[in-house]
C-alpha positions as CSV (number, residue, x, y, z in Angstrom):
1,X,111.2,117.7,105.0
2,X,109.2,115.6,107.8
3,X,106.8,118.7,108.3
4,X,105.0,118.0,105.0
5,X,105.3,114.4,105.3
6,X,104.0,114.9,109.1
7,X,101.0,117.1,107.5
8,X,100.4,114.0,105.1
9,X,100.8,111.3,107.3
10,X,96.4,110.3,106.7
11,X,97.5,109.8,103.1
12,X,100.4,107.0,103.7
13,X,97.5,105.3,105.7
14,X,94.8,105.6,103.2
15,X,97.1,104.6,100.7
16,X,97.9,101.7,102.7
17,X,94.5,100.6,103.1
18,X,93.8,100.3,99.2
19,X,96.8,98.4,98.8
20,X,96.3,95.6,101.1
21,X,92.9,95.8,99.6
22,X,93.7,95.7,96.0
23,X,96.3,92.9,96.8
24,X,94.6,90.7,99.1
25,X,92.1,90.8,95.5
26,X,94.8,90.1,93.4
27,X,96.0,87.8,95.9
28,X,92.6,85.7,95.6
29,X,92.4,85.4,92.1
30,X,95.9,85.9,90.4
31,X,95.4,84.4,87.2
32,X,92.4,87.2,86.5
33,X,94.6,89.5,88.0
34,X,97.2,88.1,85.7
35,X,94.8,88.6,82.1
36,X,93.5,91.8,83.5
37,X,96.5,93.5,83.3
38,X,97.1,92.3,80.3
39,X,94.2,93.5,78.9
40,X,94.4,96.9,81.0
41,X,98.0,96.9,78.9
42,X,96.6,96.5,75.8
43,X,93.7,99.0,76.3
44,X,96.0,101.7,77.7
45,X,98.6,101.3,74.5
46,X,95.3,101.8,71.7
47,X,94.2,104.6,73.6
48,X,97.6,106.4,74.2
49,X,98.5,105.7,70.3
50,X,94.9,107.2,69.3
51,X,95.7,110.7,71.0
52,X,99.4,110.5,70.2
53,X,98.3,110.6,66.8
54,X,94.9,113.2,67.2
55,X,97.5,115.4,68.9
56,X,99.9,114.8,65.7
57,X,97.4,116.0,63.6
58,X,96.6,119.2,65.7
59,X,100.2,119.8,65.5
60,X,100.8,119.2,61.8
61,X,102.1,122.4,60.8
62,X,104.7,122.4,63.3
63,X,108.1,121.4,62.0
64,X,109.4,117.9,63.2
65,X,106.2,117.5,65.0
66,X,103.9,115.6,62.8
67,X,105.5,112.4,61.4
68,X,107.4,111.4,64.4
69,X,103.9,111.8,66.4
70,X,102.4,109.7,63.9
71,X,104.5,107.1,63.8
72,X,104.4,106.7,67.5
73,X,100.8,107.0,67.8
74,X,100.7,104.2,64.9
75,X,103.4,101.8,66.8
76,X,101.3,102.0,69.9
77,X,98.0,101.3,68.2
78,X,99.6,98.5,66.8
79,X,101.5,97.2,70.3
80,X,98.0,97.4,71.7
81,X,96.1,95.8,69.4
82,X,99.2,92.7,69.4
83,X,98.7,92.8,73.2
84,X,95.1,92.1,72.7
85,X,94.8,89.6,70.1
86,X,97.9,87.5,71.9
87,X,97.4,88.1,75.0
88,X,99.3,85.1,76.3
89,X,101.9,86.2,74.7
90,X,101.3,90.3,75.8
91,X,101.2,88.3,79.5
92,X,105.5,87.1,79.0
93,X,106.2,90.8,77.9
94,X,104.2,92.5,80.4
95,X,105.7,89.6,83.3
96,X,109.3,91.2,82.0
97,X,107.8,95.3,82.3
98,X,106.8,93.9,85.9
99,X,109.9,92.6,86.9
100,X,111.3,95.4,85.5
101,X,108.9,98.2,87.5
102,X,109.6,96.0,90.6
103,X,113.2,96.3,90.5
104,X,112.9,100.2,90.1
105,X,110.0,100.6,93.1
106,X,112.4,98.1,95.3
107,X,115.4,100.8,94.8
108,X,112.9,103.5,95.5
109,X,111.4,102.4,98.8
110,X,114.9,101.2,100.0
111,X,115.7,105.2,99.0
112,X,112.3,106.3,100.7
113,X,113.2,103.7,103.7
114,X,116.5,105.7,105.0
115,X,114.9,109.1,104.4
116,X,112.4,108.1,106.9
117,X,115.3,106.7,109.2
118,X,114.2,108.3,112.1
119,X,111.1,107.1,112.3
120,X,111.2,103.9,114.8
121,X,109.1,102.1,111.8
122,X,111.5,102.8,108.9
123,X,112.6,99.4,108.5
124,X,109.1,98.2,107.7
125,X,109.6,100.4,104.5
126,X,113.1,99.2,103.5
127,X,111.6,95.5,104.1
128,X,109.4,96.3,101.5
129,X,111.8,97.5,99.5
130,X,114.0,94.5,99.4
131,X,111.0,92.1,99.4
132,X,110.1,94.0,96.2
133,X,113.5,93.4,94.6
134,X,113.1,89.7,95.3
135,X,109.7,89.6,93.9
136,X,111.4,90.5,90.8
137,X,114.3,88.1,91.1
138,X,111.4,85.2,91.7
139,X,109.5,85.9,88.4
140,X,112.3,85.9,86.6
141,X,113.9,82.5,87.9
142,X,110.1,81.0,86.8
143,X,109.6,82.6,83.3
144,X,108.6,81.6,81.0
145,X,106.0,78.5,82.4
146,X,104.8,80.8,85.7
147,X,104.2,83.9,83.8
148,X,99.9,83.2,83.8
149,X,99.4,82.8,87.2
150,X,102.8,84.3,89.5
151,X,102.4,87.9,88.0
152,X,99.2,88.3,89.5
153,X,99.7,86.4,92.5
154,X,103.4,88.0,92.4
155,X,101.8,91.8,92.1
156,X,99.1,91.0,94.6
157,X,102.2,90.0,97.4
158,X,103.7,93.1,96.7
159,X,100.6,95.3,96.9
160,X,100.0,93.3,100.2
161,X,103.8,94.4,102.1
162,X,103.0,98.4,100.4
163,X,100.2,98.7,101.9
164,X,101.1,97.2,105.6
165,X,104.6,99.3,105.1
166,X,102.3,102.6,104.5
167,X,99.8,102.1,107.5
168,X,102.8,101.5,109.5
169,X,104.5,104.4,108.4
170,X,101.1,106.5,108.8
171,X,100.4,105.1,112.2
172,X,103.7,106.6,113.1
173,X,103.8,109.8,111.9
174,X,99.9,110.0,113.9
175,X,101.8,108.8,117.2
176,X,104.2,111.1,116.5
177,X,101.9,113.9,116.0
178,X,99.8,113.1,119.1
179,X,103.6,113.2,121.1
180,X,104.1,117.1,119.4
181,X,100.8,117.9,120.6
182,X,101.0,116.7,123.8
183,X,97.9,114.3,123.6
């Protein structure tokens, strides 16, 4: 399982790179951060309803297809264009799907974090990890009054300690490709 993780290792690095890039950003300016999401939310919902139902319709004659594809399409047109026109309150919702998405990623890196146990830099991963879950826990003590500004600030941290945790990880595996090799 390390070999293709060891073959990949230039990935975790360049990953890592764009996230401390993207959250220094976000980081910098976390209420745009904040109403950009919101808006990339609202966007992505109008779109996904608009070929949930084109697809609905190309599937029409298909039993048990159409109207449930329809009406899907329809509720997500509609949840987009709510998101859009109140987009403060699209920004609550969206500060909850965060917390939410945090919480899972958290229990995900701290999974990630002992499968790369013996690696000397693991712990960076499962720091990350359990910073992650905190992040969540630290929205919700603030919601409802933080949600304008902390989800982009909040996001930006946590794009911050990714990225570092997946240089790390990548500068690593590289040392530890250099040792196989004998460089």
């Amino acid at each position: 399982m390390l070999d293709s993780i060891m073959e990949n290792r230039w990935y975790f690095i360049i990953e890592g790179m764009l996230l401390v890039l993207l959250g220094a950003l976000a980081i910098a300016l976390p209420q745009l951060t904040t109403v950009g999401l919101g808006l990339f939310a609202g966007i992505f919902l109008l779109l996904a309803g608009c070929v949930m139902a084109f697809r609905a319709f190309k599937l029409k004659n298909e039993k048990g297809v159409f109207w449930p594809s329809v009406m899907a399409g329809i509720l997500s047109i509609i949840a987009g264009a709510i998101m859009l026109r109140f987009l403060e309150q699209g920004i609550y919702i969206l500060t909850l799907l965060l917390t939410i998405y945090l919480s899972f990623e958290g229990v995900s890196k701290i999974f990630l974090a002992y499968t790369l146990k013996p690696l000397k830099s693991w712990g960076y991963v499962l720091l990350s990890g359990i910073m992650t879950i905190l992040l969540a826990a630290v929205i919700i003590s603030g919601m409802p009054g933080i949600a304008e500004w902390t989800i982009g600030l909040l996001f930006g941290v946590h794009l911050l300690v990714s990225g570092f945790s997946m240089i790390s990880i990548g500068i690593e595996l590289e040392k530890t490709m250099h040792k196989k090799m004998g460089i």
